[in-house]
Backbone as CSV, one residue per row, in Angstrom:
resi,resn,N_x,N_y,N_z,CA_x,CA_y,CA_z,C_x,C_y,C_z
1,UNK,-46.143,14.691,19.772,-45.668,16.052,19.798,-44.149,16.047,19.671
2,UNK,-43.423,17.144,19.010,-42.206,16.813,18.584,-41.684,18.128,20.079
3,UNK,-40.585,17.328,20.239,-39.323,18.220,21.210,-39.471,19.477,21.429
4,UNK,-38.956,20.026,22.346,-39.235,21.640,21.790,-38.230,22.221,20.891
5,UNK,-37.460,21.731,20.888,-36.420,22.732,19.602,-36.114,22.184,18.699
6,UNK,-37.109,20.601,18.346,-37.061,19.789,17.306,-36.635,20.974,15.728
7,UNK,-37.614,21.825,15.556,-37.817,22.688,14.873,-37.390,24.227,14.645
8,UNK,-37.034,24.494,16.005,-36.592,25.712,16.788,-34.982,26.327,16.432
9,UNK,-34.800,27.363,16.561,-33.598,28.073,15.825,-32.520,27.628,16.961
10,UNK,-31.427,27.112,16.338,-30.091,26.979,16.959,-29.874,28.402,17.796
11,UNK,-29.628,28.344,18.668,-29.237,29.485,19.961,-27.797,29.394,20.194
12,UNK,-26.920,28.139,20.166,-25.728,28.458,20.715,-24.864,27.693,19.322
13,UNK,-24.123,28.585,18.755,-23.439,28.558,17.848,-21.585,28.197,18.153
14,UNK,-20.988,28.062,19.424,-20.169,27.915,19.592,-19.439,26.761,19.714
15,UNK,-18.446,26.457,19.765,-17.805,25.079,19.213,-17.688,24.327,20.953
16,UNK,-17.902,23.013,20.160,-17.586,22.117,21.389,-16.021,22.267,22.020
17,UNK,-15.362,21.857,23.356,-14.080,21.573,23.526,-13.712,20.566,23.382
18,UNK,-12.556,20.323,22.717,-11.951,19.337,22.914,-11.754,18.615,24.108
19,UNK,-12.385,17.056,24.360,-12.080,16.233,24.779,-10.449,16.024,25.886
20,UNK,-10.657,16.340,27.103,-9.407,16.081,28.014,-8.067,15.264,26.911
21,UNK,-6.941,15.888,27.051,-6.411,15.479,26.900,-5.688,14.950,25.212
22,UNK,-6.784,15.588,24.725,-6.535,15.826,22.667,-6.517,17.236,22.403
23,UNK,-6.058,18.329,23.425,-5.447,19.710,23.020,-4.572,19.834,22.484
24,UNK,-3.372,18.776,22.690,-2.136,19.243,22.350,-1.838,17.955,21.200
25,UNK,-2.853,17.710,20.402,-2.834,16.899,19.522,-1.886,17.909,18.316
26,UNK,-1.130,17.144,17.662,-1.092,18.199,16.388,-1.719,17.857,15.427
27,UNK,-1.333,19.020,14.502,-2.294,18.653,13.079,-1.453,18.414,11.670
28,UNK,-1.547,17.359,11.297,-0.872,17.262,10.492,-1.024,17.483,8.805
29,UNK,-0.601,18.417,8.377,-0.614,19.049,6.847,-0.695,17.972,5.769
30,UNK,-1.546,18.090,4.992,-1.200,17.206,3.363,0.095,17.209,2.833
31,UNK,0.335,16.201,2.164,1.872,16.132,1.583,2.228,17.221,0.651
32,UNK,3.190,17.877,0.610,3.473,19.166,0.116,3.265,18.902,-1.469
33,UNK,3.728,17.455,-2.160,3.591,17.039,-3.613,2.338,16.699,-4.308
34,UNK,2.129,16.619,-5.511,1.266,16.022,-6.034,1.792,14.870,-6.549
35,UNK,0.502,13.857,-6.186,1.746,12.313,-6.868,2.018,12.551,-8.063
36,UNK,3.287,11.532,-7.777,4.121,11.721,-9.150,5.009,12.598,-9.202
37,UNK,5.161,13.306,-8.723,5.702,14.541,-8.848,6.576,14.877,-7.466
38,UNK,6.905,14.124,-6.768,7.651,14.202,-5.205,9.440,14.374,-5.693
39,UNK,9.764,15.111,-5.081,10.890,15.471,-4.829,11.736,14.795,-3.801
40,UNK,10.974,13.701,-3.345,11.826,13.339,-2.226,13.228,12.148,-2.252
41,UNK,14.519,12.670,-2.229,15.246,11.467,-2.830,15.141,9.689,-2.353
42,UNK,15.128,8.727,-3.482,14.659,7.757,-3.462,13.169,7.337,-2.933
43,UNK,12.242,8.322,-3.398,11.290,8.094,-3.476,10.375,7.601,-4.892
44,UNK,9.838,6.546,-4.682,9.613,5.668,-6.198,10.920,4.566,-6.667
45,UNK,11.587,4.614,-5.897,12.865,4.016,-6.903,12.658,2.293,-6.153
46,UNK,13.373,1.347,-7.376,13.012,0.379,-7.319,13.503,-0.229,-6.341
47,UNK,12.645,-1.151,-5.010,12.815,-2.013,-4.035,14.025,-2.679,-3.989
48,UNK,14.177,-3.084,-5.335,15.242,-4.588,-5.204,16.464,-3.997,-5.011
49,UNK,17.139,-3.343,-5.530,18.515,-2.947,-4.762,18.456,-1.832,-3.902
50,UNK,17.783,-1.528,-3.184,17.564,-1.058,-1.923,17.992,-1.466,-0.806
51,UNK,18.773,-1.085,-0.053,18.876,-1.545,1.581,18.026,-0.951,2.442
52,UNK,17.070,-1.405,3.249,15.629,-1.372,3.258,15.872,-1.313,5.100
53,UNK,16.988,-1.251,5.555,17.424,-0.871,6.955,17.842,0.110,6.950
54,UNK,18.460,1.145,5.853,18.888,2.526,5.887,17.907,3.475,5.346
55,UNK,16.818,2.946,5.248,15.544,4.061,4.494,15.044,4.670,6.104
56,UNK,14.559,5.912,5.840,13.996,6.360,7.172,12.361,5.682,7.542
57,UNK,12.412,5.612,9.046,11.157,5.219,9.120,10.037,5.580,8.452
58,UNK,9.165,4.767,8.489,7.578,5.554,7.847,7.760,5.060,6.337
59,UNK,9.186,4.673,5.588,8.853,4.450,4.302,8.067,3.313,4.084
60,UNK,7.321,3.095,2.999,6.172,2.076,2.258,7.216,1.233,1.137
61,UNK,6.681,0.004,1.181,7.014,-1.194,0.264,6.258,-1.119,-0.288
62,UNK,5.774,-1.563,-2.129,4.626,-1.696,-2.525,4.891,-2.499,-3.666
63,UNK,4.275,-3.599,-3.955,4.292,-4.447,-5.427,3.256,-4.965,-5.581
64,UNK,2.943,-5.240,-7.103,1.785,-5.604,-7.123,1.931,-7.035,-8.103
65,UNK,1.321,-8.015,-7.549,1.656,-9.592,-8.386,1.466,-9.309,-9.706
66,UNK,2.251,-10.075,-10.654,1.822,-9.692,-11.867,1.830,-8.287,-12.547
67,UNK,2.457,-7.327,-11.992,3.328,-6.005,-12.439,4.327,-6.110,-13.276
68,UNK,4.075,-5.519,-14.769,5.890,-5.267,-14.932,6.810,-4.446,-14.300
69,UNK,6.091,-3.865,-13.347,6.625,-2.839,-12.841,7.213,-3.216,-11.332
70,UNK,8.823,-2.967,-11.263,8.769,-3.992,-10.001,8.841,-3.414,-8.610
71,UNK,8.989,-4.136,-7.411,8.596,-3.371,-6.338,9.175,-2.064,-6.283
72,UNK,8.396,-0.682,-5.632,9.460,0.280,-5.208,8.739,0.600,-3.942
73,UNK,10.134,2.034,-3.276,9.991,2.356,-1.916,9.297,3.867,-2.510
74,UNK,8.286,3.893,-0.736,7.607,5.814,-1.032,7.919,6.005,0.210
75,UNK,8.017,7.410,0.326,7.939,8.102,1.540,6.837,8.416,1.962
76,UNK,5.665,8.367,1.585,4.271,8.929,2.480,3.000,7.801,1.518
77,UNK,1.933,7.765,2.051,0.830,7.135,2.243,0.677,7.309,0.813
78,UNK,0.261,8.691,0.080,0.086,9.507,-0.900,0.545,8.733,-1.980
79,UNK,1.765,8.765,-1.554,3.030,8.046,-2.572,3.293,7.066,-3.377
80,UNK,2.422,6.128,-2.005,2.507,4.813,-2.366,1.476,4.573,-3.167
81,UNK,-0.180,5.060,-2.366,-0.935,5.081,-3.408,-0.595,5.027,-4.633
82,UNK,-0.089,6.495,-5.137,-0.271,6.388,-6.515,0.514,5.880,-7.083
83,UNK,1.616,5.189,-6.489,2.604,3.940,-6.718,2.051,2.706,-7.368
84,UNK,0.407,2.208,-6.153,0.218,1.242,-6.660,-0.797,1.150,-7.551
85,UNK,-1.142,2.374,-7.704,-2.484,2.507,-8.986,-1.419,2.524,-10.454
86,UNK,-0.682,2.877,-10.395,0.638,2.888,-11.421,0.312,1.552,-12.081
87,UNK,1.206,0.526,-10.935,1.858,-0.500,-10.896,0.279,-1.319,-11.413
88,UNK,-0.627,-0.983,-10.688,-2.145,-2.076,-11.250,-2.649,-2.196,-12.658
89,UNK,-2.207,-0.336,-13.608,-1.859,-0.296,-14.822,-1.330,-0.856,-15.867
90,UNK,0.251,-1.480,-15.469,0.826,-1.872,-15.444,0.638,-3.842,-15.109
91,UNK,-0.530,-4.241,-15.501,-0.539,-5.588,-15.343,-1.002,-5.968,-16.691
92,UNK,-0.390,-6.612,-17.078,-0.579,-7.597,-18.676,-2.497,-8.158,-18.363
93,UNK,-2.624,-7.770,-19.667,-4.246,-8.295,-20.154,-4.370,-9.460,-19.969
94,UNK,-4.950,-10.316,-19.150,-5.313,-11.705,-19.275,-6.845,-12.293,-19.683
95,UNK,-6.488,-12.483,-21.088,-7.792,-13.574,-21.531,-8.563,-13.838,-20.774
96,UNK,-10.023,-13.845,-20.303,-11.166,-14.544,-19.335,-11.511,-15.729,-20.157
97,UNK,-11.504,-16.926,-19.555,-11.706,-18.054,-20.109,-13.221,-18.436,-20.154
Protein backbone atom coordinates (compact mmCIF):
# COMPACT_ATOMS: atom_id res chain seq x y z
CA UNK A 1 0.00 0.00 0.00
CA UNK A 2 1.47 3.31 -0.96
CA UNK A 3 1.75 6.37 1.83
CA UNK A 4 -1.04 8.39 2.25
CA UNK A 5 -0.12 11.41 0.25
CA UNK A 6 2.11 9.28 -1.94
CA UNK A 7 -0.48 10.43 -4.57
CA UNK A 8 -2.41 13.10 -2.70
CA UNK A 9 -2.53 16.94 -3.53
CA UNK A 10 0.27 19.13 -2.05
CA UNK A 11 -1.54 21.15 0.89
CA UNK A 12 1.24 23.39 1.98
CA UNK A 13 2.72 25.42 -0.69
CA UNK A 14 4.97 27.65 1.35
CA UNK A 15 8.67 27.95 1.30
CA UNK A 16 11.02 26.33 3.62
CA UNK A 17 13.29 28.79 6.07
CA UNK A 18 16.38 29.26 5.74
CA UNK A 19 18.68 27.28 7.74
CA UNK A 20 20.05 29.24 11.19
CA UNK A 21 22.36 31.38 10.35
CA UNK A 22 22.37 31.65 6.11
CA UNK A 23 19.80 34.77 6.37
CA UNK A 24 22.14 37.22 6.00
CA UNK A 25 23.89 35.42 3.24
CA UNK A 26 24.10 37.71 0.20
CA UNK A 27 23.33 37.13 -3.21
CA UNK A 28 25.50 37.59 -5.60
CA UNK A 29 24.51 38.98 -9.30
CA UNK A 30 25.98 37.58 -12.73
CA UNK A 31 28.77 39.53 -14.19
CA UNK A 32 27.34 42.65 -15.66
CA UNK A 33 29.47 41.67 -19.26
CA UNK A 34 29.17 39.28 -21.82
CA UNK A 35 32.54 37.56 -22.43
CA UNK A 36 34.58 39.25 -24.48
CA UNK A 37 33.17 42.16 -24.18
CA UNK A 38 34.24 43.40 -20.38
CA UNK A 39 35.03 46.76 -19.79
CA UNK A 40 37.08 46.19 -17.02
CA UNK A 41 40.62 47.92 -17.25
CA UNK A 42 43.36 45.32 -17.75
CA UNK A 43 41.16 42.77 -18.06
CA UNK A 44 42.41 40.11 -20.80
CA UNK A 45 45.68 41.83 -21.15
CA UNK A 46 48.76 39.87 -21.38
CA UNK A 47 50.31 38.19 -18.01
CA UNK A 48 53.90 38.73 -18.85
CA UNK A 49 54.41 42.33 -18.22
CA UNK A 50 52.07 42.53 -15.56
CA UNK A 51 52.92 43.18 -11.94
CA UNK A 52 50.77 40.56 -10.55
CA UNK A 53 51.07 42.17 -6.74
CA UNK A 54 49.24 45.37 -7.85
CA UNK A 55 46.19 43.58 -9.58
CA UNK A 56 43.20 43.54 -7.16
CA UNK A 57 42.33 40.49 -5.40
CA UNK A 58 40.12 37.82 -6.98
CA UNK A 59 42.05 38.36 -10.35
CA UNK A 60 42.63 34.89 -12.49
CA UNK A 61 45.95 33.76 -14.25
CA UNK A 62 45.23 31.64 -17.20
CA UNK A 63 47.53 29.90 -19.99
CA UNK A 64 47.18 27.25 -21.83
CA UNK A 65 50.47 24.89 -22.91
CA UNK A 66 50.95 25.11 -26.35
CA UNK A 67 48.86 28.49 -26.97
CA UNK A 68 49.94 31.11 -29.28
CA UNK A 69 48.20 33.03 -27.25
CA UNK A 70 50.12 33.99 -24.19
CA UNK A 71 49.20 34.06 -20.59
CA UNK A 72 46.62 36.83 -19.57
CA UNK A 73 44.95 38.33 -16.34
CA UNK A 74 40.69 38.35 -15.83
CA UNK A 75 38.79 39.84 -13.35
CA UNK A 76 35.94 37.29 -12.76
CA UNK A 77 35.45 33.46 -13.19
CA UNK A 78 33.36 34.35 -16.50
CA UNK A 79 36.38 35.97 -17.85
CA UNK A 80 38.70 33.67 -17.53
CA UNK A 81 36.60 31.06 -18.87
CA UNK A 82 36.18 32.48 -21.97
CA UNK A 83 39.84 33.42 -21.81
CA UNK A 84 40.67 29.91 -21.82
CA UNK A 85 38.29 28.53 -24.42
CA UNK A 86 39.98 31.40 -26.61
CA UNK A 87 43.39 30.41 -25.82
CA UNK A 88 42.41 26.25 -26.43
CA UNK A 89 41.44 27.66 -30.05
CA UNK A 90 44.31 28.96 -30.37
CA UNK A 91 46.55 25.70 -30.21
CA UNK A 92 48.45 24.64 -33.43
CA UNK A 93 47.05 21.31 -35.17
CA UNK A 94 49.14 18.43 -34.22
CA UNK A 95 49.44 15.42 -36.59
CA UNK A 96 48.10 12.02 -34.63
CA UNK A 97 50.72 9.58 -35.28
Amino acid sequence: MAAPSFNGRITSKTKRARPQGQGDLPRLGLHPEIPGTCTTPLCGAAADGQDETALPAGWIRTGVYGSIDPDRVWCSGLCATWGIARAELRVPAVPRA
